[in-house]
C-alpha positions as CSV (number, residue, x, y, z in Angstrom):
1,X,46.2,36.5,-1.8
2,X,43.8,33.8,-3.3
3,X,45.7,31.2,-5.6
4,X,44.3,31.2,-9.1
5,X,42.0,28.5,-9.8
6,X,43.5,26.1,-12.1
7,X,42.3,24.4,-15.3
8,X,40.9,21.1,-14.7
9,X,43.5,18.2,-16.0
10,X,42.7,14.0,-16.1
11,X,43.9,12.9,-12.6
12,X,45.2,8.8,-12.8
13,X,45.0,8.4,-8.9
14,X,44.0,9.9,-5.5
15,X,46.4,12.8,-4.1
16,X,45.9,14.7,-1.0
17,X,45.8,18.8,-1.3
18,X,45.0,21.7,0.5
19,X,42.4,23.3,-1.6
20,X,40.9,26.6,-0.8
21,X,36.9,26.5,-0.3
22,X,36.6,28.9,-3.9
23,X,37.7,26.1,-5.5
24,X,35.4,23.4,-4.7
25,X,31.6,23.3,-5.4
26,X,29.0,21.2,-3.6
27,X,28.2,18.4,-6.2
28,X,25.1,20.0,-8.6
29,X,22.8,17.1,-8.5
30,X,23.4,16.4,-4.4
31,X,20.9,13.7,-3.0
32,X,19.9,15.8,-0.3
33,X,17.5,18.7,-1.5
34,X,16.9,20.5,2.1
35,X,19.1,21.5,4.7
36,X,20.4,19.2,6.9
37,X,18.8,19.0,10.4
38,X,22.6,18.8,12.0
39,X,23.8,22.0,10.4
40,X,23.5,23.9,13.5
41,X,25.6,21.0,15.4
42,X,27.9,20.2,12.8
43,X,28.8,23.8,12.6
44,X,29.3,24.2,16.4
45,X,31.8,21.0,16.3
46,X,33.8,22.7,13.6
47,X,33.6,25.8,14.8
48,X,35.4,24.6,18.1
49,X,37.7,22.3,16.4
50,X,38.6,26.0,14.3
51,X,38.9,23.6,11.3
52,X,37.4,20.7,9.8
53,X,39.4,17.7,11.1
54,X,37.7,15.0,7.8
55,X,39.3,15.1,4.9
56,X,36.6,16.9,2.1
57,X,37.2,14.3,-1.0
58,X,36.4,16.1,-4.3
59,X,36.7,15.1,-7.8
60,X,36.6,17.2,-11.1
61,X,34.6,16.1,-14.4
62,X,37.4,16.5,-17.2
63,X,37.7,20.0,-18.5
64,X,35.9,21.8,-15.6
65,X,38.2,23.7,-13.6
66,X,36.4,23.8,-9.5
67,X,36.5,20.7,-8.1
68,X,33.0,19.1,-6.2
69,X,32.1,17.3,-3.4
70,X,32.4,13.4,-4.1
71,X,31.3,11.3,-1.5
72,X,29.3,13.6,1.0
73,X,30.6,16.4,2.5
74,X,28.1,19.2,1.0
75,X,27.3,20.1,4.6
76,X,30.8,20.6,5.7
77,X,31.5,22.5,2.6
78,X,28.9,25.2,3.0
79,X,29.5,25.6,6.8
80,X,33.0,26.3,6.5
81,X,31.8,29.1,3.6
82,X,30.0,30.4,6.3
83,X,32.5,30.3,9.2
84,X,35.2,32.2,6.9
85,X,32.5,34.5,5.9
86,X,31.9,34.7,10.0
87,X,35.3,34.5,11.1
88,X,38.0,35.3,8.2
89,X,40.2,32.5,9.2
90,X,42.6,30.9,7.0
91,X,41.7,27.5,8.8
92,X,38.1,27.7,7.7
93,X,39.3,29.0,3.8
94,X,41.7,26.2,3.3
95,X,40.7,23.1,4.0
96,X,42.6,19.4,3.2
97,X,41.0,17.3,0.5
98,X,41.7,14.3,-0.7
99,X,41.5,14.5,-4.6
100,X,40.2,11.3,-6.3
101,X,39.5,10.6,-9.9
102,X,36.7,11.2,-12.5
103,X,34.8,8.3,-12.9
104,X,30.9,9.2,-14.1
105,X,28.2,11.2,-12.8
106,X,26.3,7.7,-12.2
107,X,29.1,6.8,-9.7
108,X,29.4,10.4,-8.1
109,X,25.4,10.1,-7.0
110,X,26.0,6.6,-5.9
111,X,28.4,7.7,-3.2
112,X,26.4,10.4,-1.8
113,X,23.5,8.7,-1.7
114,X,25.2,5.6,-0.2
115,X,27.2,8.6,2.5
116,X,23.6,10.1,3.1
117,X,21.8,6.7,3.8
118,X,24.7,5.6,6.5
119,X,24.1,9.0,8.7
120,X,20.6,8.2,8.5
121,X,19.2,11.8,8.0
122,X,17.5,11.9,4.1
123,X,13.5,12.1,3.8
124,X,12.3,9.0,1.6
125,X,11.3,11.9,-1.2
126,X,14.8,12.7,-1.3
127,X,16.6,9.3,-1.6
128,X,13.3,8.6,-4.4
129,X,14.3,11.6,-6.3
130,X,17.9,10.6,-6.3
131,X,17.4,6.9,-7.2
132,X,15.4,8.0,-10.5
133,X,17.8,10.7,-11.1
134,X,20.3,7.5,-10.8
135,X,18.4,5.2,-12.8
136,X,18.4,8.1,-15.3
137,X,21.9,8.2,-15.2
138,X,23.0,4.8,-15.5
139,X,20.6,4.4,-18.9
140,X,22.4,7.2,-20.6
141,X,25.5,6.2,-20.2
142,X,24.6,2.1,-21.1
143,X,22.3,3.7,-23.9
144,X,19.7,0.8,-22.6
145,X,16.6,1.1,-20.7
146,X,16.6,-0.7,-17.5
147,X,13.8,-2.8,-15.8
148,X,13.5,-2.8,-11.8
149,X,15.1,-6.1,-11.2
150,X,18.0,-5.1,-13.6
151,X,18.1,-1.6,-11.5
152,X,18.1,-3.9,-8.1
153,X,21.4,-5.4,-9.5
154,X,23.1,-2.5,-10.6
155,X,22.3,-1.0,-6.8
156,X,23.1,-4.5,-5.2
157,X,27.0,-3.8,-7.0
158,X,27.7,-0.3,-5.9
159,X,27.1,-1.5,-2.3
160,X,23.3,-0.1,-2.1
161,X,20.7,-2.8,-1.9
162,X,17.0,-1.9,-2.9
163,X,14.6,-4.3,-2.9
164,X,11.9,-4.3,-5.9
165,X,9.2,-3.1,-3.2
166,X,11.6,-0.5,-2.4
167,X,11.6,0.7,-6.3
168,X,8.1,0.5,-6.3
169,X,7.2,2.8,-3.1
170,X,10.2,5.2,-4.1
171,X,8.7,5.5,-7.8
172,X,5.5,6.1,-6.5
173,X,6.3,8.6,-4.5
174,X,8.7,10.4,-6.3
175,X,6.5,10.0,-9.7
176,X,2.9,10.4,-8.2
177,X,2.9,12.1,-4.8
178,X,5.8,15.0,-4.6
179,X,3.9,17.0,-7.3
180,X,0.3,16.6,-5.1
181,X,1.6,16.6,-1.5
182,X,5.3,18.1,-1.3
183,X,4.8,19.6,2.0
184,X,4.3,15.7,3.6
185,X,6.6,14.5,1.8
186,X,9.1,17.8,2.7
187,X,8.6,17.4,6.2
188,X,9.5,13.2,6.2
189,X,6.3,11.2,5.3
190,X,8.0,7.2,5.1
191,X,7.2,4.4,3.3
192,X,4.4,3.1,5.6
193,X,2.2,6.1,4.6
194,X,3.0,6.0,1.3
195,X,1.9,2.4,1.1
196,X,-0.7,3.0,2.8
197,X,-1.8,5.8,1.0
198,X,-1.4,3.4,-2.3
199,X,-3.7,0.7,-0.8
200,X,-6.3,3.9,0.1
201,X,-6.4,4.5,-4.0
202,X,-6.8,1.2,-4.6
203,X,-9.4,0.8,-2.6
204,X,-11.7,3.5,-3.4
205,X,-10.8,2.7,-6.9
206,X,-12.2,-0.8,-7.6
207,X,-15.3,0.2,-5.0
208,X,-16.4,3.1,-7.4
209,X,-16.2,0.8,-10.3
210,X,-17.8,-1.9,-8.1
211,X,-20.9,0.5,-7.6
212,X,-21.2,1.3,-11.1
213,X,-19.9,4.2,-11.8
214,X,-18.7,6.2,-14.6
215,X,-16.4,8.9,-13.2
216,X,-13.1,8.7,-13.5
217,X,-11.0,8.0,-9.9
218,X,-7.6,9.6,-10.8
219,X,-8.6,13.5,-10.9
220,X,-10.7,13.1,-7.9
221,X,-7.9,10.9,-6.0
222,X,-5.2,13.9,-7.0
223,X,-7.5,16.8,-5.8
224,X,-8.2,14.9,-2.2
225,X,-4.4,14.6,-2.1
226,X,-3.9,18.0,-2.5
227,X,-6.4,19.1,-0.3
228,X,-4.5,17.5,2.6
229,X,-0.9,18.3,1.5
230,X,0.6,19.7,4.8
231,X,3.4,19.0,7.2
232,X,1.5,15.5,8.1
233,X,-1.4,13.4,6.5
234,X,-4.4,12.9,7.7
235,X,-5.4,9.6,6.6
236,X,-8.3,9.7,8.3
237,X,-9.7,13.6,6.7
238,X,-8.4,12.1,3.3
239,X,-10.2,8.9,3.3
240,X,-13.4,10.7,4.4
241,X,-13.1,13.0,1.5
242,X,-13.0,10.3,-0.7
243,X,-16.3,8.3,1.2
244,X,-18.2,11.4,0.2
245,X,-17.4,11.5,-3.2
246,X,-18.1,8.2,-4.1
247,X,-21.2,8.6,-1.8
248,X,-22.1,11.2,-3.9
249,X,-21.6,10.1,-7.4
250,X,-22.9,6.6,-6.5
251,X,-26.2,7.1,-4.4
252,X,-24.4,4.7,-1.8
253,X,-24.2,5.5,2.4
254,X,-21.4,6.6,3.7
255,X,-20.8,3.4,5.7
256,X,-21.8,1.2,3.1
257,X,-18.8,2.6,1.1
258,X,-16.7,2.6,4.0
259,X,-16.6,-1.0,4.4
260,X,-17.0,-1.7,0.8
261,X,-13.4,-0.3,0.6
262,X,-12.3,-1.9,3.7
263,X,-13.1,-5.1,2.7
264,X,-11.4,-4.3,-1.0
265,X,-8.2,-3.0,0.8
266,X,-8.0,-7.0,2.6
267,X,-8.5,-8.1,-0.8
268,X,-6.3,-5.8,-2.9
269,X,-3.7,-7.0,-0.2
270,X,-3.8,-11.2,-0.6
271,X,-3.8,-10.8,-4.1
272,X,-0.8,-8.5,-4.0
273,X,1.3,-10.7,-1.9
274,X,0.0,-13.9,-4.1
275,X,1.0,-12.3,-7.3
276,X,4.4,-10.5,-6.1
277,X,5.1,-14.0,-4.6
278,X,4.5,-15.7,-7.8
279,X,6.2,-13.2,-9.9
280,X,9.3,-13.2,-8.0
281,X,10.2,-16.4,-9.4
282,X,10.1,-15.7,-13.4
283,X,12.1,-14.2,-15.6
284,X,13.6,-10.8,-15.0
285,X,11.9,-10.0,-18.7
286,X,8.8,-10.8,-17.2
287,X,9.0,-9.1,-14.1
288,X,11.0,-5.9,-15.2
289,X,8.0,-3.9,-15.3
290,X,5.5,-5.5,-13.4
291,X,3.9,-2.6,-10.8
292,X,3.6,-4.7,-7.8
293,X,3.4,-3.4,-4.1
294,X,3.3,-5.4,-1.0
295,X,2.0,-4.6,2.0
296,X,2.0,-5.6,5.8
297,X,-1.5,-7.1,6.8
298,X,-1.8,-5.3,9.8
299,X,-2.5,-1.6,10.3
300,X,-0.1,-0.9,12.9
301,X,-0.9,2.2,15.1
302,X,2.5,4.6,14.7
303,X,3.7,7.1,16.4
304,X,3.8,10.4,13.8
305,X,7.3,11.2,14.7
306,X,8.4,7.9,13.4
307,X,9.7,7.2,10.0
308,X,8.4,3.1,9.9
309,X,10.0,3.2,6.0
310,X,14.1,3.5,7.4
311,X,13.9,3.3,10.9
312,X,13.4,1.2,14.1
313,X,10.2,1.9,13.9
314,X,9.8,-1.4,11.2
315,X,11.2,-3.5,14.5
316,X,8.6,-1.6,16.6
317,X,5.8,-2.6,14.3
318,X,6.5,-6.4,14.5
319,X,6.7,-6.8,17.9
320,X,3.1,-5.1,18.2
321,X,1.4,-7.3,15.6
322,X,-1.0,-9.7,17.7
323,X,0.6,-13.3,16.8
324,X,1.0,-17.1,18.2
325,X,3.2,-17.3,21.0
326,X,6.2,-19.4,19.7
327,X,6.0,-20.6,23.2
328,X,2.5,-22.6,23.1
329,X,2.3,-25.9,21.1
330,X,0.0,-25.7,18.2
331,X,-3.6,-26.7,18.9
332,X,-3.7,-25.1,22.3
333,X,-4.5,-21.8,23.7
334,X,-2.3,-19.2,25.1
335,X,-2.3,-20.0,28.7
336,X,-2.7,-16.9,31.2
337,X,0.5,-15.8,33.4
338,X,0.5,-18.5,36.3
339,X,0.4,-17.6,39.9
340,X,0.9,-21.0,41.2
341,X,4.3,-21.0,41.1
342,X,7.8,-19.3,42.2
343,X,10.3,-17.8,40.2
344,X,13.5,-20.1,40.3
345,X,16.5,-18.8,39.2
346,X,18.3,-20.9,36.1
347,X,21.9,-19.9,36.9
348,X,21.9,-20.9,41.1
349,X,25.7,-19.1,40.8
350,X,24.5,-16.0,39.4
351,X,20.9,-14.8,41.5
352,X,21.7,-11.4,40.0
353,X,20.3,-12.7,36.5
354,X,17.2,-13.5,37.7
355,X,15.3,-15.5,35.7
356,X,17.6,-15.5,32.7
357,X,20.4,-18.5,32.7
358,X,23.9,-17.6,31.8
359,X,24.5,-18.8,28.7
360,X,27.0,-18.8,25.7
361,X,26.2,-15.7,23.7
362,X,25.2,-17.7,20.9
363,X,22.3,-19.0,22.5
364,X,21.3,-16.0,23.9
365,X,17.5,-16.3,22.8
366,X,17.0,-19.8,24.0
367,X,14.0,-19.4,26.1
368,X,12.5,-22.7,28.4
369,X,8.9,-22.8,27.4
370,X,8.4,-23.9,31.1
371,X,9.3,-19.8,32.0
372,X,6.2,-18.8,30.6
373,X,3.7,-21.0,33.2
374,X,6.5,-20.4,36.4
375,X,5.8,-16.3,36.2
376,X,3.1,-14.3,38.0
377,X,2.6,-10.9,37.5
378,X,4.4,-10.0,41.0
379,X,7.7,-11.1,39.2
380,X,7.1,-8.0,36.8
381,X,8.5,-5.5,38.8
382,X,12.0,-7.6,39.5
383,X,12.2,-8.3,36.2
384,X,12.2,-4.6,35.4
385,X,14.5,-3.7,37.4
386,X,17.1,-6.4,36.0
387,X,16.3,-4.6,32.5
388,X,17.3,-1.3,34.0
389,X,20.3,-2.5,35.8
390,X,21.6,-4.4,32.8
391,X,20.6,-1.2,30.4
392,X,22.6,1.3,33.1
393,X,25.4,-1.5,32.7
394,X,25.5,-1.2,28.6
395,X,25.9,2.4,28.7
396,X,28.8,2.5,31.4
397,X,30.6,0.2,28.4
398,X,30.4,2.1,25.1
399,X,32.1,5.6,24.6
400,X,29.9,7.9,26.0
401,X,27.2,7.2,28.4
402,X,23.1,6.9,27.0
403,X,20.5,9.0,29.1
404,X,18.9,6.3,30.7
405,X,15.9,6.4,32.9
406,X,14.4,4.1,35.4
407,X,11.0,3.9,34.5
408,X,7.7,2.0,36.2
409,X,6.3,0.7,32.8
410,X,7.3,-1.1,30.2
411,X,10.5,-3.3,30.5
412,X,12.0,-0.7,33.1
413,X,13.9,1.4,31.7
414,X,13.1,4.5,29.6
415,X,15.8,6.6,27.0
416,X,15.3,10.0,27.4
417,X,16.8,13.0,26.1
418,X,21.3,14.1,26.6
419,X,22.1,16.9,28.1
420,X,24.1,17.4,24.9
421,X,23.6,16.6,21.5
422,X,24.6,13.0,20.5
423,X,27.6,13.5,18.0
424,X,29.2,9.6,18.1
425,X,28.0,7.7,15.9
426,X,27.4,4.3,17.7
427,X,25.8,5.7,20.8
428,X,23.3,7.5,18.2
429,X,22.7,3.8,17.0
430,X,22.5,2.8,19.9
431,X,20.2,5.3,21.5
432,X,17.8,4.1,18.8
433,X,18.2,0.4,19.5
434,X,17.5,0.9,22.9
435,X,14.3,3.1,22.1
436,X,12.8,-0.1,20.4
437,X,13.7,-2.7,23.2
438,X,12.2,0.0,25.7
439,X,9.0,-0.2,23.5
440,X,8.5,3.6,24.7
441,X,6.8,5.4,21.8
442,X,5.3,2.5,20.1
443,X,1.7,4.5,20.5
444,X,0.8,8.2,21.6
445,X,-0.9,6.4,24.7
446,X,3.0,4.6,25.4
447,X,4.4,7.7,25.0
448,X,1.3,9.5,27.7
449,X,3.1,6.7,30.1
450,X,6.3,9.1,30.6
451,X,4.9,12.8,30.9
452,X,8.0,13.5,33.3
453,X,10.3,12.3,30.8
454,X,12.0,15.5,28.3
455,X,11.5,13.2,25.3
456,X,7.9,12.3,26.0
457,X,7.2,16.5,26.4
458,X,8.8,17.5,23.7
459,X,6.9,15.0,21.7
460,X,3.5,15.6,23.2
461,X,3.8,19.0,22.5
462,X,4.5,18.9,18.4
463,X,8.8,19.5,19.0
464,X,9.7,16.7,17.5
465,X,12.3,18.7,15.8
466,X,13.7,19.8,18.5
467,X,14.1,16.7,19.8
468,X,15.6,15.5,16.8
469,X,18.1,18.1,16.8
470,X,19.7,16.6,20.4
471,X,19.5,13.0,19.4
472,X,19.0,12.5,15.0
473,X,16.6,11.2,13.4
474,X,15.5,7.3,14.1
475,X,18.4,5.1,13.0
476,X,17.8,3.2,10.0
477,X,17.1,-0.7,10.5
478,X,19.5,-1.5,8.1
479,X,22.6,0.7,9.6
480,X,21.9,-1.1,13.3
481,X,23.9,-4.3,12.4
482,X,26.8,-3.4,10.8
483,X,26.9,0.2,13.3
484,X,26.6,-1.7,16.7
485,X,26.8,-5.5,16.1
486,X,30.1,-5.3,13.8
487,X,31.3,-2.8,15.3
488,X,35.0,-2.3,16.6
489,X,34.2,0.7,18.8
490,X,31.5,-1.9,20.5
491,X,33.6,-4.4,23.3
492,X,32.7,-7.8,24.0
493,X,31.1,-6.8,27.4
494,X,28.6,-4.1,25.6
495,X,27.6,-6.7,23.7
496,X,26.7,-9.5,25.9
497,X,25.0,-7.1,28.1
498,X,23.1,-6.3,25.3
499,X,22.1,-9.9,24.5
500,X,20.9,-9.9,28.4
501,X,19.0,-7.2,28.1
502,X,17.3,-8.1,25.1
503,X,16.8,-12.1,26.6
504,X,15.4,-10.4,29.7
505,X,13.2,-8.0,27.6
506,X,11.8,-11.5,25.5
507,X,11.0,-12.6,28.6
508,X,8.5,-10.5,30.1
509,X,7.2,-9.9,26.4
510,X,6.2,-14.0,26.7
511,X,5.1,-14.6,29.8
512,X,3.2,-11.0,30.9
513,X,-0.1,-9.8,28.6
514,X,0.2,-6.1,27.5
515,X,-2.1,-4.3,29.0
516,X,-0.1,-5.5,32.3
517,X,3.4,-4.4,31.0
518,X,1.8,-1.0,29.6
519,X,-0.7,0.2,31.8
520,X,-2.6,1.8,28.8
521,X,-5.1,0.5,26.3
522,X,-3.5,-2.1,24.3
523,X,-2.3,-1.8,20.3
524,X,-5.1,-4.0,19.4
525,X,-7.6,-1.8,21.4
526,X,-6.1,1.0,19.7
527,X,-6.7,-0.7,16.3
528,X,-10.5,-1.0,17.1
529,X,-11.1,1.8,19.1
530,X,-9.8,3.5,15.3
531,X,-12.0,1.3,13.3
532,X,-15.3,2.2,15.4
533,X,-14.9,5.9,15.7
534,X,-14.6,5.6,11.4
535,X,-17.8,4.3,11.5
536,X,-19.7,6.0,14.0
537,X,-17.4,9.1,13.8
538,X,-18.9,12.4,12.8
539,X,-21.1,12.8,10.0
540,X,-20.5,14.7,6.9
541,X,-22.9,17.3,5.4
542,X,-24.0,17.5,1.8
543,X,-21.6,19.3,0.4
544,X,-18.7,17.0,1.2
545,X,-17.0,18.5,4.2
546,X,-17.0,17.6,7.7
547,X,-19.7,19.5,10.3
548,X,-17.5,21.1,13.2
549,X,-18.6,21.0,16.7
């Protein structure tokens, strides 16, 4: 027989219960607003534990008589619904909880979105929603408005740190875009759409009033936007939509508009950067409200499946930006990889390390500018295979082994796709870590590398869902140090082998070009190859939409 539900009383301090699932709700105003992409698994692992082996904590809000989900567990909650709906086992109807007490709403959607961000698995819509929803929150119960930087604090305290061009992308796409393109945003668009998407309206913005006219941007700007809502955005489809329209309400050519809002877009960006830079440094009463964006210089070619806002894909970005070799004195030019000389080991006791000298940990990324000249592009391949071994090595030291793939290109060694779904947390992290020092699906041409590999199908054909459902999401950058560097469950050994690996990988980065390390066209050749087929791609008819071939 069910036990009554009783009548919600003021609890002083935490007590552990076994609570029946009647009696708890999932929390009302839950972060996450779509279905978690782990259900399926999660369910599995609970279904062959025959119980759920976390504690569920719950809290009441005084007077209320079910209890709610208090610090993430909404998931759990509705799969063991399901299972005693399935199964009509007492081990899936009663469940142990720890019971904590009321505090405020504004602290209730701190810890779920805080629980949410660790596992790594919320769309940038959702956590935007939920931060205004905070925001919100926090002003009616301090009955005072709050400016960004005073909002930064507040999230800073409660152990979530936002930076002000954090607020600003998450307002603008929470604000602006969900009610034009929910589908994109749905489906996981990430901050470096969105900013690029802002930069796009700028643009186009100051180039119509730049040609004269009188038409208003915003209504126009909204309409493209909606036009090409869908699971992805075609930046290129929505920028051409908006080259018509100011070609048509200006008289202008097509190209001449194109590169009118090109060169605005540079422009828009320096002074961005110049006045967030300045404004940084006044008062918070002068900056409270100040809608500033900034933006990376570069447009980096991405991979679709990757999320550059949360994941490793921000670390992929960097280390494709074109920059000055730290290695070369200023003044001089990069030098070409040298065949002249020999590669001689640093560490005479130790030939296994190759080119790499064992060193304290601490000095791990201490590279000889003298490397750079000694290597020839024959020493690739050895160095390759030093990556691999010392990438098999890392896996045979953390909890469960990494699918790990020797692999011709890149720095030799390729992650591909488990057998089974990854379920530990640090080995998820750590898949993802690896991903980025492979460099393997930096670009669609990268990824075109490693057709025999089941990650590189799956992603060539459109599943990245699928693939997602074996391995997460990308890890968020932020979760990588305290998840793997910090880590107790990570030994010493796992971790110097990681520094190896990752000294190793620096090295052939420096000393070999890219078109030798990836035998595809380049990320700069990418970059233009883009930038050409905008301008001489296919013309558009009168009537503002594309001809079709």
């Amino acid at each position: 027989m069910r036990p009554a539900v009783d009548v919600g009383t003021e609890l002083v301090s935490a007590q552990h219960k076994v609570l029946t699932i009647d009696q708890i709700m999932p929390y009302d105003r839950n972060p996450r607003r779509t279905v978690n992409p782990r259900f399926d698994e999660i369910k599995d692992a609970i279904r062959a534990a025959g119980k759920l082996n976390n504690l569920l904590t719950v809290t009441r809000r005084p007077g209320e008589s079910h209890y709610m989900v208090e610090s993430g567990g909404n998931t759990r909650l509705e799969i063991l619904k399901e299972l005693w709906q399935e199964t009509q086992l007492e081990t899936f109807y009663k469940t142990d909880c720890l019971i904590v007490p009321w505090q405020s709403d504004s602290h209730v959607i701190s810890a779920h979105l805080i629980e949410n961000e660790l596992r790594g698995d919320m769309t940038l819509i959702d956590k935007a929603v939920a931060l205004r929803n905070l925001k919100i929150q926090f002003e009616n119960e301090s009955g005072q408005m709050l400016s960004r930087n005073e909002f930064c604090k507040r999230l800073k305290q409660m152990g979530y740190p936002t930076s002000r061009r954090q607020l600003i992308r998450f307002e603008y796409a929470a604000d602006f875009l969900e009610p034009l393109i929910p589908m994109a945003l749905a489906a996981g668009l990430g901050g470096y759409s969105i900013e690029k998407l802002r930069k796009i309206e700028a643009g186009y913005s100051k180039c119509l009033t730049e040609f004269g006219s009188t038409q208003h941007f915003e209504p126009m700007f909204a309409q493209a936007l909606i036009s090409n809502d869908g699971e992805a955005i075609d930046m290129d489809s929505l920028q051409r939509t908006l080259d018509n329209f100011i070609a048509n309400s200006t008289g202008q050519p097509l190209n001449r508009v194109r590169l009118q809002v090109d060169a605005l877009m540079l422009e828009t960006l320096d002074s961005e950067e110049s006045e967030f830079t300045e404004l940084t440094n006044l008062a918070d009463s002068n900056t409270g409200n100040a809608e500033i964006v900034h933006h990376t210089k570069s447009n980096f070619v991405i991979a679709p499946f990757l999320n550059p806002d949360s994941t490793l894909a921000d670390t992929h970005q960097s280390a494709a930006t074109p920059s000055p070799d730290p290695l070369t004195p200023p003044g001089q030019t990069q030098k070409e990889p040298s065949g002249d000389n020999s590669v001689q080991p640093t560490n005479p006791a130790n030939p296994g390390d190759g080119i790499v000298a064992k060193k304290d940990i601490t000095h791990a990324f201490s590279l000889d500018p003298a490397t750079k000249t000694s290597l020839k592009l024959s020493d690739l391949l050895p160095l390759r295979r030093r990556c691999c071994e010392l990438a098999q090595q890392l896996s045979t030291e953390i909890p469960l082994p990494l699918p790990i793939k020797t692999w011709c290109q890149g720095y030799g060694f390729y992650l591909d796709i488990p057998d089974q779904p990854i379920q530990d947390e640090i080995v998820y992290l750590l898949f993802w870590l690896m991903v980025g020092l492979s460099g393997q699906q930096l670009s669609s041409e990268r990824i075109k590398l490693a057709q025999e590999m089941k990650f590189a199908q799956l992603l060539l054909e459109g599943q990245e869902l699928s693939a997602y459902g074996i391995v997460g999401t990308p890890a968020p950058l932020a979760s990588l140090g305290h998840g793997v560097l910090l880590s107790k469950k990570l030994p010493d050994t796992a971790l110097e082998t990681l520094f190896k690996l990752i000294q190793v990988c620096r090295q052939i980065r420096f000393a070999f070009r890219e078109s030798d390390i990836f035998e595809c066209i380049t990320i700069e050749q990418i970059q233009l190859r883009d930038q050409i087929a905008k301008l001489t791609g296919p013309q558009s008819t009168a009537d503002g939409e594309e001809d079709n071939e």
